[in-house]
C-alpha positions in Angstrom: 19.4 23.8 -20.7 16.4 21.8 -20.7 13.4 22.9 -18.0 10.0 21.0 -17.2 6.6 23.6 -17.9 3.1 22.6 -17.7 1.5 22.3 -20.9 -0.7 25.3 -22.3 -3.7 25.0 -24.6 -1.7 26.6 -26.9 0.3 23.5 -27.4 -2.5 21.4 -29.3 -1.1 21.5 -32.6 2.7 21.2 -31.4 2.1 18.5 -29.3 -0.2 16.7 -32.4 2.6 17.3 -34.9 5.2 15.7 -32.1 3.5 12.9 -31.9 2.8 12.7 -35.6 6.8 12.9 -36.2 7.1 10.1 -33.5 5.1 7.2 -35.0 8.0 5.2 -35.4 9.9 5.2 -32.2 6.7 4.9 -30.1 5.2 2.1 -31.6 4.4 -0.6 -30.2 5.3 0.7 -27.0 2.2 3.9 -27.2 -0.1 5.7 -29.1 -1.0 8.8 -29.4 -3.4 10.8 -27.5 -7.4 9.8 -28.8 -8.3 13.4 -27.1 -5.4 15.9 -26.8 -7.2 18.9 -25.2 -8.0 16.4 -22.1 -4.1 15.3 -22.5 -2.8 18.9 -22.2 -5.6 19.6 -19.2 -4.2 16.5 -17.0 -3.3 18.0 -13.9 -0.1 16.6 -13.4 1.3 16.5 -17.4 4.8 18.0 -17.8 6.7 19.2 -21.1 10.2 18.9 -21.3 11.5 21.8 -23.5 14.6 23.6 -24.1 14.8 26.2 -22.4 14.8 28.8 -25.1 11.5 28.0 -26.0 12.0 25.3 -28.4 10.2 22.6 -28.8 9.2 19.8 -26.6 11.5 17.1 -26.6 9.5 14.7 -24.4 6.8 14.7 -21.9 5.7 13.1 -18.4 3.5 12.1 -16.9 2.2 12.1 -13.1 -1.0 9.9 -12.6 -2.7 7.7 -9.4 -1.3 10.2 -6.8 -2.9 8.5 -3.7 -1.6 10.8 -0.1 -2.7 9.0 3.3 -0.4 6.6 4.2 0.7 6.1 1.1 2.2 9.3 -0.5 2.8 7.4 -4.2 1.7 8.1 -8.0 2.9 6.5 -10.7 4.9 7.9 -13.8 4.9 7.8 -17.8 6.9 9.3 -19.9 7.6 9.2 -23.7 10.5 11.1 -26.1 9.7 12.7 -29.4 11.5 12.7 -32.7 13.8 13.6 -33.1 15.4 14.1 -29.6 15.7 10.8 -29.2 19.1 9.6 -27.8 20.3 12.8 -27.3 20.7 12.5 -23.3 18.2 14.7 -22.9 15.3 12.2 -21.0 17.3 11.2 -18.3 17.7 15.4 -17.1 13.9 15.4 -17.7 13.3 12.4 -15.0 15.6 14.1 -12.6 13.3 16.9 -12.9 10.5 14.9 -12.7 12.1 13.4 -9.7 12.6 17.0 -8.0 9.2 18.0 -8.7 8.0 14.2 -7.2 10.5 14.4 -4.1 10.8 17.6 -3.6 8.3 19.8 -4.8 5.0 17.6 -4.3 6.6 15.7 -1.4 5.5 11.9 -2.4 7.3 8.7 -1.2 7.2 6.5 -3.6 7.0 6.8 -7.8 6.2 3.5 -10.0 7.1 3.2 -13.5 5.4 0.2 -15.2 6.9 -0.3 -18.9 6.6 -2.7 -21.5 9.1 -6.2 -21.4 11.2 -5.8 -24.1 11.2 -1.4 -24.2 15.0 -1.1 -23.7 15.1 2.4 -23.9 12.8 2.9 -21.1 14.1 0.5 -18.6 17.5 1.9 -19.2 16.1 5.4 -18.2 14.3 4.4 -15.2 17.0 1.7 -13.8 19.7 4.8 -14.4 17.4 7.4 -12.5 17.3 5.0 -9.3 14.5 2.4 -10.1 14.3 -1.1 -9.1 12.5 -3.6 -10.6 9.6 -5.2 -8.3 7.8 -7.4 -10.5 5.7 -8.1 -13.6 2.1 -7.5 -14.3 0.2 -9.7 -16.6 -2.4 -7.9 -18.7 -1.3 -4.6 -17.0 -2.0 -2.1 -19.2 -4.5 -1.5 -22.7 -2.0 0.5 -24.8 -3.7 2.9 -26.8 -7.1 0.5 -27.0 -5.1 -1.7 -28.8 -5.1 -4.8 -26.6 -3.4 -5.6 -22.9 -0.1 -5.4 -22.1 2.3 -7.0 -19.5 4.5 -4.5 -18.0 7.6 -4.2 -15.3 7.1 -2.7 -12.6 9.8 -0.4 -11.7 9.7 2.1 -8.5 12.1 4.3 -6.4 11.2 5.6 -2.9 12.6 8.9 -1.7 14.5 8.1 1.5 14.4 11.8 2.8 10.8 11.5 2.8 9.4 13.4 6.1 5.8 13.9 6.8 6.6 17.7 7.2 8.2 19.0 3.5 11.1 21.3 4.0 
């Protein structure tokens, strides 16, 4: 069983060592974190962990949450070695999704990946994304130059200005 948790400050080193283990599946897509205290403190960070209390599998990410009339954010997310291609990312982004929908009552999440990161497009296309476009020079990926990305959202059509 596999549960979303808010990361604590206690997960510095974990967290370091995941993304130390990870090198090779994240390249060239992402780097890791230049300051991970600030990663852990971002308001909006999620871990995806087995429910036990094992390690984290993968985490997300919940950034650009604009309310008004637009109720949107947009969404990263990233798997660690080795839990890759295990299944268990796409129950993390229908957690995500809950939390999104659900829990923090937004209309719309965007996804923008990198042309050519399979893996990722596969995950967001089978959570309910559609592909809107492309962005040119979207993104600087880990200060290492700009990116073009896909962008990729889903709307939540039981949206109501008054949560349940």
């Amino acid at each position: 069983m596999l549960v979303l948790r808010k990361p604590v400050e206690d997960d510095l080193d974990a967290i370091v060592d995941c993304y130390k283990r990870s090198t090779q599946i994240h390249k060239p897509w992402t780097y890791p974190p230049a300051d991970v205290a600030a990663y852990l403190a971002e308001e909006y960070r999620y871990f995806l962990c087995q429910r036990n209390g094992g390690d984290s599998v993968g985490t997300f990410n919940l950034s650009g949450l604009v309310r008004g009339r637009f109720q949107s954010g947009y969404l990263a997310y990233e798997v660690f070695s080795p839990q890759q291609n295990k299944g268990y990312m796409p129950t993390g982004i229908k957690l995500v999704l809950n939390e999104v929908f659900n829990c923090l009552n937004l209309h719309r999440l965007e996804a923008n990946i990198q042309p050519g990161n399979e893996y990722l497009i596969k995950l967001a296309s089978g959570a309910g994304f559609i592909k809107e476009g492309y962005s040119k020079d979207y993104f600087n990926i880990g200060g290492h130059g700009w990116k073009d990305h896909e962008r990729w959202a889903v709307v939540n059509s039981q949206w109501s200005s008054t949560p349940s």
